[in-house]
LUMTI-23259 format. One record per atom (N, C-alpha, C, CB): residue number from 1; atom name; x, y, z. Coordinates in nm, 2 decimals, padded with zeros to 4 digits, always signed. Atoms other than C-alpha are relative to their C-alpha. Glycine has a CB too. Example, Ala and Ser with C-alpha at 12.3 -4.5 7.8 and 13.67 -1.06 7.14 Angstrom:
- nukol lumke east north up
- 1 N +00.09 -00.12 +00.00
- 1 CA +01.23 -00.45 +00.78
- 1 C +00.09 +00.12 +00.00
- 1 CB -00.10 +00.00 +00.12
- 2 N -00.09 -00.11 +00.00
- 2 CA +01.37 -00.11 +00.71
- 2 C -00.08 +00.11 +00.08
- 2 CB +00.04 +00.05 -00.14
This chain:
- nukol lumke east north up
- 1 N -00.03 +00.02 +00.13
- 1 CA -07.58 -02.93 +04.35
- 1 C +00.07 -00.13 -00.02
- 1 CB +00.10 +00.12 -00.05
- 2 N -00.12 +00.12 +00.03
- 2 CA -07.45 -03.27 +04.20
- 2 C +00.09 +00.02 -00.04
- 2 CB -00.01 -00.09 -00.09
- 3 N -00.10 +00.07 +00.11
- 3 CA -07.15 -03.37 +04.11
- 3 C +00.05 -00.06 -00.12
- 3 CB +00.01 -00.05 +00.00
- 4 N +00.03 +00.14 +00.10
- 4 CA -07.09 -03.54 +03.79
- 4 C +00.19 -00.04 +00.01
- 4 CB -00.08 +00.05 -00.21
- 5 N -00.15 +00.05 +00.02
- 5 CA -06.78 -03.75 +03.78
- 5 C +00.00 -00.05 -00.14
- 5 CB +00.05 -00.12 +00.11
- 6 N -00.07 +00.04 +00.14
- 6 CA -06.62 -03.79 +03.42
- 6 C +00.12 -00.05 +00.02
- 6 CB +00.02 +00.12 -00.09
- 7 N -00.16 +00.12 +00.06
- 7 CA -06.39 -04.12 +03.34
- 7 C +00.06 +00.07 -00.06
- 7 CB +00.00 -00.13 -00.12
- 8 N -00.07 -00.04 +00.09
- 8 CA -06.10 -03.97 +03.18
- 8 C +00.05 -00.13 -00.08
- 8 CB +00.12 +00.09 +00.06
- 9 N -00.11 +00.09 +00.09
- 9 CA -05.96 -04.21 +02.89
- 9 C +00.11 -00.07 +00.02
- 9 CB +00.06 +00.06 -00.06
- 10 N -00.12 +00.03 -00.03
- 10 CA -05.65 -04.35 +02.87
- 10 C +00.07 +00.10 -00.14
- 10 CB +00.03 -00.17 +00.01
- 11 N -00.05 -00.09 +00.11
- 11 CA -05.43 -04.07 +02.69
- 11 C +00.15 -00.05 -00.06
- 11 CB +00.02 +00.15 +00.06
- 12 N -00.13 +00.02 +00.09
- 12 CA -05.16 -04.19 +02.46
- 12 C +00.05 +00.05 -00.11
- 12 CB +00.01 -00.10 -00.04
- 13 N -00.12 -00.06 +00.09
- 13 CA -04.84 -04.06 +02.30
- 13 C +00.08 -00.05 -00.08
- 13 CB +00.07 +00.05 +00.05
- 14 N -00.10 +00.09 +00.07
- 14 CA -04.74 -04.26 +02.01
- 14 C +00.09 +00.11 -00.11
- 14 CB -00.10 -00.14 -00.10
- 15 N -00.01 -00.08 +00.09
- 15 CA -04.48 -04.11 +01.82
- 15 C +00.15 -00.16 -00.11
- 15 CB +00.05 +00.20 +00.09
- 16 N -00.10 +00.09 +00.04
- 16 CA -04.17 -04.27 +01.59
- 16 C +00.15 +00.06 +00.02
- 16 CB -00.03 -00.04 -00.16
- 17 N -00.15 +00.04 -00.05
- 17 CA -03.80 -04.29 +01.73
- 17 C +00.09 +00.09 -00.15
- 17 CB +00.02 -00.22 +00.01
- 18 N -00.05 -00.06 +00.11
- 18 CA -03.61 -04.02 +01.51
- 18 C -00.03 -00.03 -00.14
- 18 CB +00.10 -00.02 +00.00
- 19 N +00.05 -00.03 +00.13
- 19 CA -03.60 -04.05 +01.15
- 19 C -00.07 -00.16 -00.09
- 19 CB +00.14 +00.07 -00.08
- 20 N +00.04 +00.14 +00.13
- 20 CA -03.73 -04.40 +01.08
- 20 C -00.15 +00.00 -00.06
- 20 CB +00.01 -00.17 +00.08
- 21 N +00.17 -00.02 +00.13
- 21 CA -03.97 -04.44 +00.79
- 21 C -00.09 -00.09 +00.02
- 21 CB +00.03 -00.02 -00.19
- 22 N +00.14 +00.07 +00.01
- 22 CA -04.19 -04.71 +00.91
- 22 C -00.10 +00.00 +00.05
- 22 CB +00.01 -00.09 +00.00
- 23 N +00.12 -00.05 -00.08
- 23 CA -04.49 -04.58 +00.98
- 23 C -00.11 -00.08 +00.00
- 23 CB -00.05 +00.13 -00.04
- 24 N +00.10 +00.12 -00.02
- 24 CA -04.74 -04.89 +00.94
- 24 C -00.04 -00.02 +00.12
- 24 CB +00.05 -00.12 -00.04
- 25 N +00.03 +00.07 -00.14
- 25 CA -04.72 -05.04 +01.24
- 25 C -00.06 +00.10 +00.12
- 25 CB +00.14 -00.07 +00.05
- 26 N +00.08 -00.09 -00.09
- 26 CA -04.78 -04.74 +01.43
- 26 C -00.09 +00.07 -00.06
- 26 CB +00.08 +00.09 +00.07
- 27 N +00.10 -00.04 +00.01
- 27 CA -05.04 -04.62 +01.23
- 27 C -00.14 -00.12 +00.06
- 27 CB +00.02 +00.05 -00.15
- 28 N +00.11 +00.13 -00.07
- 28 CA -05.24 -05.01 +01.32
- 28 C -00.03 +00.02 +00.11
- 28 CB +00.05 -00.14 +00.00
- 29 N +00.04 -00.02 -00.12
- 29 CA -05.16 -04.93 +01.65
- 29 C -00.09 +00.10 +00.04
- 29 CB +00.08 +00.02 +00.06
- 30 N +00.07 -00.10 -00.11
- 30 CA -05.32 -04.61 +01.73
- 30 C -00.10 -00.01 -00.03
- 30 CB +00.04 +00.15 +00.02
- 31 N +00.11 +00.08 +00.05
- 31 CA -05.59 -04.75 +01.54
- 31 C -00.08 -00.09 +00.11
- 31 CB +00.07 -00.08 -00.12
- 32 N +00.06 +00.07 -00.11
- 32 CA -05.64 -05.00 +01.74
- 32 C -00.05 +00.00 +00.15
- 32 CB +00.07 -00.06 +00.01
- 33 N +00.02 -00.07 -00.14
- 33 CA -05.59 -04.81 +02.08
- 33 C -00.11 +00.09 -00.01
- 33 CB +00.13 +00.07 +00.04
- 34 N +00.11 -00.06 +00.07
- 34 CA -05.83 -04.58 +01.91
- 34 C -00.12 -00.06 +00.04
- 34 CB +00.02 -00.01 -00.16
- 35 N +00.09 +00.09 -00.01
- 35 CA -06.08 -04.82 +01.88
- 35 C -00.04 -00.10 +00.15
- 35 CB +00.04 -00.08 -00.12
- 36 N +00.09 +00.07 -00.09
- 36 CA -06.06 -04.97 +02.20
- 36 C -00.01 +00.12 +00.10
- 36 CB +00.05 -00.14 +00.06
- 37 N +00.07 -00.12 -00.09
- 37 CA -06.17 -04.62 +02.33
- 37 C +00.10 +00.06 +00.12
- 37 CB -00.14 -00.07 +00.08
- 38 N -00.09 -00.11 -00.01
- 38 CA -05.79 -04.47 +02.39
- 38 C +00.01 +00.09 -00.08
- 38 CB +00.10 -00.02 +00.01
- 39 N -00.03 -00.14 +00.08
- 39 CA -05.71 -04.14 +02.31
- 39 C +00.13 +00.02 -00.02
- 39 CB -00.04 +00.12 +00.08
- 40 N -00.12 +00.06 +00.06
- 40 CA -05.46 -04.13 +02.07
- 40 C +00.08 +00.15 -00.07
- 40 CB -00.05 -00.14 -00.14
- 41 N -00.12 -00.10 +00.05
- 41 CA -05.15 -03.84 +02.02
- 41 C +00.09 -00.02 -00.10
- 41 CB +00.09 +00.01 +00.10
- 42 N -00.08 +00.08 +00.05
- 42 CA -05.02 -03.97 +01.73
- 42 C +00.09 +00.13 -00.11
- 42 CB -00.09 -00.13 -00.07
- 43 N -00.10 -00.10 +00.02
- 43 CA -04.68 -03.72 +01.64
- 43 C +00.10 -00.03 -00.14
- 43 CB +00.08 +00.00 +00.13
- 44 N -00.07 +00.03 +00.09
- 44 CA -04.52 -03.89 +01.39
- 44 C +00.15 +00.02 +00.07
- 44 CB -00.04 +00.07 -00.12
- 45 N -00.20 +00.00 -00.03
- 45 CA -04.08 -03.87 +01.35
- 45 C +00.02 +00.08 +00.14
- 45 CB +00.11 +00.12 -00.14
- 46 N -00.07 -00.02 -00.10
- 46 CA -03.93 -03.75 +01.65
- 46 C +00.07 +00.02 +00.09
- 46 CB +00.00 +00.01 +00.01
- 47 N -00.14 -00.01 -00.07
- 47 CA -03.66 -03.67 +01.88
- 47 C -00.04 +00.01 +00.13
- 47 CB +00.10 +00.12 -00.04
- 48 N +00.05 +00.00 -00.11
- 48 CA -03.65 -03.78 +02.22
- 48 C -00.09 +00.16 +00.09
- 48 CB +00.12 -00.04 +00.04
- 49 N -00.01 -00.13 -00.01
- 49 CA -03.66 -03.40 +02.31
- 49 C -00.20 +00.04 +00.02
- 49 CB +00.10 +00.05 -00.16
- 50 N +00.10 -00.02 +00.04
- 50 CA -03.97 -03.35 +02.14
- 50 C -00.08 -00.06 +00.07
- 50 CB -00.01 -00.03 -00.11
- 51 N +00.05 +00.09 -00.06
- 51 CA -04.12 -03.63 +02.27
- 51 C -00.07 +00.00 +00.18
- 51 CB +00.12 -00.09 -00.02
- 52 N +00.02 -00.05 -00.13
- 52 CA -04.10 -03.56 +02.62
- 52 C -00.09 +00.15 -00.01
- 52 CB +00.15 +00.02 +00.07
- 53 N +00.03 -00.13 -00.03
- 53 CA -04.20 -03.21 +02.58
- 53 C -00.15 -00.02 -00.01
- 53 CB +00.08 +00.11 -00.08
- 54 N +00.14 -00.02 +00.08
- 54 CA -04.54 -03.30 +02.38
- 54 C -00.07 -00.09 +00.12
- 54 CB -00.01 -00.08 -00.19
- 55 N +00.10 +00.10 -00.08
- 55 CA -04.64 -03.60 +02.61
- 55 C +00.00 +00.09 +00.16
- 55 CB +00.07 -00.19 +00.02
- 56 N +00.01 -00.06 -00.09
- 56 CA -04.59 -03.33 +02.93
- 56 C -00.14 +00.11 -00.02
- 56 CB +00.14 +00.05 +00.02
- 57 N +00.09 -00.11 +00.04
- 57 CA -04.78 -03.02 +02.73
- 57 C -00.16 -00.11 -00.07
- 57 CB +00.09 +00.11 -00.14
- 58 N +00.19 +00.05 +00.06
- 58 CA -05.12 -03.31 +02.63
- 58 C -00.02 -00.09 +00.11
- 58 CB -00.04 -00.11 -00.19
- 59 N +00.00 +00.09 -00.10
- 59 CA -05.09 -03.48 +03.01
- 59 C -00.03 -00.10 -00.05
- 59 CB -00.07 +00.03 +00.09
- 60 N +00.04 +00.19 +00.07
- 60 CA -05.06 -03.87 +02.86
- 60 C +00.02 -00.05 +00.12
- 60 CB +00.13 -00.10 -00.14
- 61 N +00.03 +00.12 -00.12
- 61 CA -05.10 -04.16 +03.07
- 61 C +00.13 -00.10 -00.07
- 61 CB -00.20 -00.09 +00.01
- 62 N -00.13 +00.10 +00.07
- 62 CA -04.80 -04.37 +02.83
- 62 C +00.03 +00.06 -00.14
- 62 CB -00.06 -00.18 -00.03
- 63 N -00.10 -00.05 +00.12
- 63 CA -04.58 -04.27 +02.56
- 63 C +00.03 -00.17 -00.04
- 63 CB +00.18 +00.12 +00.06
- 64 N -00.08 +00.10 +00.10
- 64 CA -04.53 -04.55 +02.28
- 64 C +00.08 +00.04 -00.10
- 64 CB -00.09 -00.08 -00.06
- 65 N -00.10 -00.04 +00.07
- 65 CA -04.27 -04.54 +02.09
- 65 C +00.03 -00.14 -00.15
- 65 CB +00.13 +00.01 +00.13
- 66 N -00.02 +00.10 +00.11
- 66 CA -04.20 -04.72 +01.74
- 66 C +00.13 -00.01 -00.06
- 66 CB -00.09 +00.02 -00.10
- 67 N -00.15 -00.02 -00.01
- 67 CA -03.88 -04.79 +01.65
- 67 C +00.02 -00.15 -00.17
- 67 CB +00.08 -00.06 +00.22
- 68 N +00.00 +00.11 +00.05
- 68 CA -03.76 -05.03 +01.34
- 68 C +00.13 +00.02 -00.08
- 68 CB -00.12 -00.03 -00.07
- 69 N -00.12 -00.04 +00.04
- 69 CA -03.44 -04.87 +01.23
- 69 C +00.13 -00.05 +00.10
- 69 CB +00.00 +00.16 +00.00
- 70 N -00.09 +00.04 -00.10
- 70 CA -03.21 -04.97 +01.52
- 70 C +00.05 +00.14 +00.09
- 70 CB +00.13 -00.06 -00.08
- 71 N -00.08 -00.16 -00.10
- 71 CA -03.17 -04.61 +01.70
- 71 C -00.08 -00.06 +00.13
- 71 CB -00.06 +00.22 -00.07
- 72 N +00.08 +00.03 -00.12
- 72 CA -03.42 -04.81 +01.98
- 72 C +00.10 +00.04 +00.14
- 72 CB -00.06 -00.18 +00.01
- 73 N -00.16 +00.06 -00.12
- 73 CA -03.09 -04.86 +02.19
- 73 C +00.04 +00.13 +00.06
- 73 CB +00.18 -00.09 -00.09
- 74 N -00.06 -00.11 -00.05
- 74 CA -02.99 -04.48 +02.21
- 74 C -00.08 +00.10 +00.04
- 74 CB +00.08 +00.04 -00.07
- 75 N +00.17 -00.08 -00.03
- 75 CA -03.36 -04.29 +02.17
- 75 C -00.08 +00.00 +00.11
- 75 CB -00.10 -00.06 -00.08
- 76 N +00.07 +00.06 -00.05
- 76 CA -03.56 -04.50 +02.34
- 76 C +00.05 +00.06 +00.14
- 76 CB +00.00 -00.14 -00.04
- 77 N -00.03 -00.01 -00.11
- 77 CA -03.35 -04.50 +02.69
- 77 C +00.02 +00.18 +00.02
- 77 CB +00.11 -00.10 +00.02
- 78 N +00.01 -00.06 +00.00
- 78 CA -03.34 -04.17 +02.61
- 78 C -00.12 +00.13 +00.08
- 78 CB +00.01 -00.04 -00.08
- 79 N +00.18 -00.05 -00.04
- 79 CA -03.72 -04.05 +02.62
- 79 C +00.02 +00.00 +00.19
- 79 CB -00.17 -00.17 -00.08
- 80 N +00.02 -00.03 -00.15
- 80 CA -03.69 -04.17 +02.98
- 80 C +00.11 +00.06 +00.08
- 80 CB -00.04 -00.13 +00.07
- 81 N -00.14 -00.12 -00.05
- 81 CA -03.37 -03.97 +03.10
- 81 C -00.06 +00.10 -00.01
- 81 CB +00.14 +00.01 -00.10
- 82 N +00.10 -00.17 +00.03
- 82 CA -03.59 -03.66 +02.94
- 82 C -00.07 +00.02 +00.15
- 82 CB -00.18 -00.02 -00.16
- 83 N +00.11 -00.02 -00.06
- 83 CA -03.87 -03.74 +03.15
- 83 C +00.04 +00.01 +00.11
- 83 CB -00.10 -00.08 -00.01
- 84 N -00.06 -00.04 -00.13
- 84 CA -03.67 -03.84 +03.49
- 84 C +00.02 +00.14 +00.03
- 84 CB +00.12 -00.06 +00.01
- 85 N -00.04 -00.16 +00.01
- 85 CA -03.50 -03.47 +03.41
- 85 C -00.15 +00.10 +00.02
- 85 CB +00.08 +00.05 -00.19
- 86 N +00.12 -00.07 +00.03
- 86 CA -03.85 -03.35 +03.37
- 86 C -00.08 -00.02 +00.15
- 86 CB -00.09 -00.08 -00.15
- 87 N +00.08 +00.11 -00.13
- 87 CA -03.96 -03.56 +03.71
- 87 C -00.13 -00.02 -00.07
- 87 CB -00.04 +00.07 +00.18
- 88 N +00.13 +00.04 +00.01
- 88 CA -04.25 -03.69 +03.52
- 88 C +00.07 -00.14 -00.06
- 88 CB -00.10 +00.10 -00.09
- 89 N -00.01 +00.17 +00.00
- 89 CA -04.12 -04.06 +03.55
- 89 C -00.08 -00.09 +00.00
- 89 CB +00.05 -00.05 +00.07
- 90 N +00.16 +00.07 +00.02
- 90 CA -04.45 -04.16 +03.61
- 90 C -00.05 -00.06 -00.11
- 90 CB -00.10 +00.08 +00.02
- 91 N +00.06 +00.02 +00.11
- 91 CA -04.51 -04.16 +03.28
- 91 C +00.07 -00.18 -00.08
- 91 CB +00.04 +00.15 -00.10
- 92 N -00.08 +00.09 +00.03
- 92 CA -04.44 -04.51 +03.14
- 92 C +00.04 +00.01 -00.15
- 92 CB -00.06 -00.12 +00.05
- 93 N -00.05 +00.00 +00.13
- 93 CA -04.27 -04.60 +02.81
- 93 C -00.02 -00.11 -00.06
- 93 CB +00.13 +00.04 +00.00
- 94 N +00.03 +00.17 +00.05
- 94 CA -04.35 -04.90 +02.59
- 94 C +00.05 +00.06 -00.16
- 94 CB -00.21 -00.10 +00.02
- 95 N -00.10 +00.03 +00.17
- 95 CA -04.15 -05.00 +02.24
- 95 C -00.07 -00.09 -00.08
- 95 CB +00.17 -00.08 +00.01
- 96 N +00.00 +00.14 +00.13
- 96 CA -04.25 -05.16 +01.92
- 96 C +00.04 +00.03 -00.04
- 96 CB -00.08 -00.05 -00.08
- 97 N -00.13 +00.02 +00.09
- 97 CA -04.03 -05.27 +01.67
- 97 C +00.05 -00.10 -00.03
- 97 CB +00.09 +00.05 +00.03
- 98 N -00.07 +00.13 +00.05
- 98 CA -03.78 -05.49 +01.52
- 98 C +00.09 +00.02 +00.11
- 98 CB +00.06 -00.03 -00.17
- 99 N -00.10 -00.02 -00.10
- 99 CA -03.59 -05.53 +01.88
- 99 C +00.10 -00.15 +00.06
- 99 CB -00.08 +00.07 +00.12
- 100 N -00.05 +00.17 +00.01
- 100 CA -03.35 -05.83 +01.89
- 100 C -00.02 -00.04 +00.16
- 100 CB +00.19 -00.04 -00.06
- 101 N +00.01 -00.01 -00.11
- 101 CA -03.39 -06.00 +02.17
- 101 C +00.08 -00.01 +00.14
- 101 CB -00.07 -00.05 +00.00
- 102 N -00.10 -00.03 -00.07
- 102 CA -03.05 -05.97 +02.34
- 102 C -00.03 +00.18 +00.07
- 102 CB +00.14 -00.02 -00.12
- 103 N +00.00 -00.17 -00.02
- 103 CA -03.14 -05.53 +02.35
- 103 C -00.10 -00.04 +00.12
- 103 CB -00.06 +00.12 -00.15
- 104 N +00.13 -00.03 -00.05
- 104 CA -03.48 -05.60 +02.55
- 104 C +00.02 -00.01 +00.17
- 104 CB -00.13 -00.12 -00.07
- 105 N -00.02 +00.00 -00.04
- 105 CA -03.35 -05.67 +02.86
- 105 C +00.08 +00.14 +00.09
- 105 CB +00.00 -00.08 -00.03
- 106 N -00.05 -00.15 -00.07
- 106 CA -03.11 -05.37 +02.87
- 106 C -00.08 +00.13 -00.03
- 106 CB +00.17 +00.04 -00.06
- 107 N +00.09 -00.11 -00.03
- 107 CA -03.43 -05.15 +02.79
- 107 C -00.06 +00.00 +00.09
- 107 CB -00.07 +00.03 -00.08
- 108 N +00.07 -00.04 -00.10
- 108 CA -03.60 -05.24 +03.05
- 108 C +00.08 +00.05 +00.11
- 108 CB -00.08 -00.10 +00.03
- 109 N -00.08 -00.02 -00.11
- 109 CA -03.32 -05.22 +03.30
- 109 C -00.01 +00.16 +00.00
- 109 CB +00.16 -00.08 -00.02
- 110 N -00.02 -00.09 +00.01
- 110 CA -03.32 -04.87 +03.13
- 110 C -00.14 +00.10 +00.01
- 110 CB +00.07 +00.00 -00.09
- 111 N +00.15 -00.04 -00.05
- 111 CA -03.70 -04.82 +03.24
- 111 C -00.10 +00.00 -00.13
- 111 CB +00.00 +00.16 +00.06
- 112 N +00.12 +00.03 +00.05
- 112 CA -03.89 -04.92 +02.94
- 112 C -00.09 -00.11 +00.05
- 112 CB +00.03 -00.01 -00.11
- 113 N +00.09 +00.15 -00.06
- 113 CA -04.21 -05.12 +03.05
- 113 C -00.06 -00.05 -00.08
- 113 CB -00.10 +00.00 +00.11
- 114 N +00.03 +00.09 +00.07
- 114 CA -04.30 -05.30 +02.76
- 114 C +00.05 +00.00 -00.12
- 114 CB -00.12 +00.00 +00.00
- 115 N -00.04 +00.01 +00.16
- 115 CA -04.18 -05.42 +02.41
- 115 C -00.02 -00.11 -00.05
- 115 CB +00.14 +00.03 -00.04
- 116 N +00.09 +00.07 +00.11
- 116 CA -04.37 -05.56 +02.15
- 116 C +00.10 -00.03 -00.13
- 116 CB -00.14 +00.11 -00.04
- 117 N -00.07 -00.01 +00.12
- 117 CA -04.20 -05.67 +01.85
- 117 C -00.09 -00.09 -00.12
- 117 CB +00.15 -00.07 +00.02
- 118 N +00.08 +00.07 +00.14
- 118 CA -04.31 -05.86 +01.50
- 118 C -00.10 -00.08 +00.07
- 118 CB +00.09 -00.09 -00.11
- 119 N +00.07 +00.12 -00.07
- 119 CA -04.60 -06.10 +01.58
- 119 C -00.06 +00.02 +00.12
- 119 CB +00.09 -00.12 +00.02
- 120 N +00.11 -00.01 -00.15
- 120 CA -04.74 -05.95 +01.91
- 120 C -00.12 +00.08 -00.10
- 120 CB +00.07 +00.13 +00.17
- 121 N +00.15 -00.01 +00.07
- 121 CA -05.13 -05.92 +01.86
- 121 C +00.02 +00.15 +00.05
- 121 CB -00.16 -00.10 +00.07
- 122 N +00.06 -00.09 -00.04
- 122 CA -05.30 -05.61 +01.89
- 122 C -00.09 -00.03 +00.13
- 122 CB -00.05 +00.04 -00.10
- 123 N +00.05 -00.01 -00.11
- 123 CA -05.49 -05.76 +02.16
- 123 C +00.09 -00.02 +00.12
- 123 CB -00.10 -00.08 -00.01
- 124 N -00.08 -00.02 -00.13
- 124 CA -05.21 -05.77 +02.39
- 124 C +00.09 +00.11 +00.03
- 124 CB +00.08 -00.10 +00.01
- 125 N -00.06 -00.15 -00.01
- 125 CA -05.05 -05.45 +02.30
- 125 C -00.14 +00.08 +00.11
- 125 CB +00.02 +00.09 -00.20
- 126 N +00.11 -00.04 -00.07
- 126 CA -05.41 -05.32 +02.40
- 126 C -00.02 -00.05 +00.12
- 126 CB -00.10 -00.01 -00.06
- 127 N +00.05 -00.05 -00.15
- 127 CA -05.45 -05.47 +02.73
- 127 C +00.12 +00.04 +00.08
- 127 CB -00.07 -00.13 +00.09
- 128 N -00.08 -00.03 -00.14
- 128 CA -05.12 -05.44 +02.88
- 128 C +00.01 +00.18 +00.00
- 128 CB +00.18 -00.09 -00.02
- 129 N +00.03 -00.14 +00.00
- 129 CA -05.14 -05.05 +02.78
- 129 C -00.15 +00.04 +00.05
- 129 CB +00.03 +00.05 -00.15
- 130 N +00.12 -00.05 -00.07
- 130 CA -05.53 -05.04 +02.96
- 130 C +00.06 -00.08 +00.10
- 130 CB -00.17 -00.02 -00.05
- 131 N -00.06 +00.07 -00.09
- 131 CA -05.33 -05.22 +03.23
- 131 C +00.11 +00.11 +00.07
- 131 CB +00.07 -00.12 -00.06
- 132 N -00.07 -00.13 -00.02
- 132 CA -05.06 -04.94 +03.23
- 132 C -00.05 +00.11 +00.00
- 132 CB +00.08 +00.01 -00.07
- 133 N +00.03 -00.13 +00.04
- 133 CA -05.28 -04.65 +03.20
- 133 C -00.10 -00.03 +00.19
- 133 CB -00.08 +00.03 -00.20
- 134 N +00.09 -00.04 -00.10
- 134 CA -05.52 -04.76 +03.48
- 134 C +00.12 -00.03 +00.18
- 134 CB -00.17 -00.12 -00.04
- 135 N -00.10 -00.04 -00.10
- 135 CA -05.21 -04.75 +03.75
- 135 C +00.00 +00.12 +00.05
- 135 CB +00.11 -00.01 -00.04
């Protein structure tokens, strides 16, 4: 009997960083990720909590996160504290948003691996996330 081997996707979990209302940008994105033939979790508002739990129960390959309120700083480092607790640290974490760029350093220190802010293309959100997914 053959085999067949089936590519899985790249599965992504975009959701938005507690209660902020700006849902544009992460609707372009999952659009975009969409289109370049990722599979797209898209959850809307959320609490770290949440967050973690959903990207464990739909096995994702990256959790993005959107952020444009200022809660990035307490949420964000958040999500990955969940996941450590969770041991699914594997999972990486990437931010868009309005993130000044004094904060971006102490997110990554705090294990986020990417952040995008105003003015990054969509084509570089998309490769460094098919970059991060195929790890």
């Amino acid at each position: 009997m053959e085999k067949r081997i089936v590519k899985k996707g790249i599965r992504v979990l975009l959701a938005r960083l507690g209660l902020d209302a700006h849902w544009r940008g992460s609707i372009v994105v999952a659009h975009a990720l969409r289109d370049a033939g990722m599979e797209v979790i898209y959850i809307g508002n959320q609490m770290p909590k949440e967050i973690v739990e959903t990207a464990i129960q739909e096995d994702v390959d990256i959790i993005g996160l959107s952020s444009l309120s200022g809660n990035h700083m307490i949420l964000a480092p958040e999500v990955v504290k969940r996941l450590r607790e969770k041991g699914t640290q594997e999972i990486p974490v990437v931010l868009g948003g309005t993130v000044p760029p004094d904060d971006i350093p102490i997110l990554k220190e705090a294990g986020i691996s990417g952040i995008f802010g105003p003015g990054s293309s969509l084509k570089e959100i998309i490769q460094f996330i098919s970059a991060l997914g195929k790890k």
